[in-house]
C-alpha positions as CSV (number, residue, x, y, z in Angstrom):
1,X,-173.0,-1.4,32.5
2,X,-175.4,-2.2,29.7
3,X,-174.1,-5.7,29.8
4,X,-175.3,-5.9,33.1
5,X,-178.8,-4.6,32.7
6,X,-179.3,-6.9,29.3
7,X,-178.1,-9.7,31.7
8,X,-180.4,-8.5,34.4
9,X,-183.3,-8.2,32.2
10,X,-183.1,-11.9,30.3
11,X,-183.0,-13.3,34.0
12,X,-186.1,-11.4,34.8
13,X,-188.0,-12.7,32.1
14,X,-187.3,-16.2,32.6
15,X,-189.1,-15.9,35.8
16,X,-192.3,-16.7,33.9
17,X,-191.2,-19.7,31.6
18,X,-191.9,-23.3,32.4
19,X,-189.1,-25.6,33.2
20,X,-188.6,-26.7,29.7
21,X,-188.9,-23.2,28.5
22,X,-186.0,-22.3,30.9
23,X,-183.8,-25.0,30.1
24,X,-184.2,-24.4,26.9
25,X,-182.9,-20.2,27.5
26,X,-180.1,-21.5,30.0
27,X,-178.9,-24.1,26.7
28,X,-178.8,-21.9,24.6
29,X,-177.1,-18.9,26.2
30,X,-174.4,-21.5,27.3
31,X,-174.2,-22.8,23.8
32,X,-174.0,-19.4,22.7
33,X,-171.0,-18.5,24.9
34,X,-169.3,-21.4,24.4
35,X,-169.5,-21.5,20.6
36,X,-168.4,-18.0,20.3
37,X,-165.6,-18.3,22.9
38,X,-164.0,-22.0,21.0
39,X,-165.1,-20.6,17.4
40,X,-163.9,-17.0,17.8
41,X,-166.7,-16.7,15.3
42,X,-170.6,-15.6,15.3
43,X,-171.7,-18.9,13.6
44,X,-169.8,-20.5,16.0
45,X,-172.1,-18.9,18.8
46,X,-175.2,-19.9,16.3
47,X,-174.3,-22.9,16.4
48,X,-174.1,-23.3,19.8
49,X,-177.1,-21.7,20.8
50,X,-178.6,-23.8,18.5
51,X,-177.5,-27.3,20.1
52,X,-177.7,-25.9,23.4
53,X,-181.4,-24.3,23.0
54,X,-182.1,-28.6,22.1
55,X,-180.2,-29.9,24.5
56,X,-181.6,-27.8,27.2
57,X,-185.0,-28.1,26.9
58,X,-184.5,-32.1,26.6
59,X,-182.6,-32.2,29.5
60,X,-185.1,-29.8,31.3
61,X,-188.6,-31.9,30.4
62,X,-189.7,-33.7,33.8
63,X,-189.3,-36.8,34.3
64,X,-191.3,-39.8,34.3
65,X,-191.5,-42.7,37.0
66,X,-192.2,-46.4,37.0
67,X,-194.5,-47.2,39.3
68,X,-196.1,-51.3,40.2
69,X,-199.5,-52.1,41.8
70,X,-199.8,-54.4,44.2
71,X,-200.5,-56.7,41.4
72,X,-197.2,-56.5,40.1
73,X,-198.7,-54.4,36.7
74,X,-196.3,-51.4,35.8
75,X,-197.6,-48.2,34.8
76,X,-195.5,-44.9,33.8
77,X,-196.6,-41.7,35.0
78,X,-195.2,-37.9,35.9
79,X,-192.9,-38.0,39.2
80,X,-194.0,-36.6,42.3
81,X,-192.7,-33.2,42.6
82,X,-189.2,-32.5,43.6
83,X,-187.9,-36.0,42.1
84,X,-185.4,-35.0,39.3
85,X,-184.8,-38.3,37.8
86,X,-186.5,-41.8,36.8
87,X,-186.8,-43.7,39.2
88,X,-188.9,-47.3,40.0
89,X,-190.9,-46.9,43.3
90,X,-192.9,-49.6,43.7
91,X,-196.8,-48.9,45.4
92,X,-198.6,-51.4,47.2
């Protein structure tokens, strides 16, 4: 039972992070399990949550987009939202 409310309460207080921030919580509570669960160990779980805290919040940053003028001049800037990934749309 007190499992459940820790669990309950983590997910309620990632309501408020940013994206990165969140990615970042998600990483490294799945590092965390799955170090502890191949290491049988509590470093093994460090560890984990380690690389998965880094690899989350890298993975979680948005995204940027290549975008050309009618001119043909590229330009990088933040993706509309709801695009997930990098992508070239060109603007004329």
């Amino acid at each position: 039972m007190y499992k459940a409310i820790a669990i309950l309460l983590i997910g309620l207080s990632a309501v408020s992070c940013t994206r990165t921030e969140r990615g970042a919580a998600v990483g490294a509570t799945s590092g965390a399990v799955i170090g502890g669960i191949i290491s049988n160990d509590v470093r093994g779980a460090a560890v984990g949550a380690a690389i998965g805290g880094v690899l989350g919040a890298v993975a979680a940053q948005p995204g940027q987009c290549y975008y050309r003028d009618r001119y043909n001049r590229r330009y990088v800037d933040d993706c509309p939202r709801g695009y997930r990934h990098r992508t070239k749309v060109v603007v004329y």
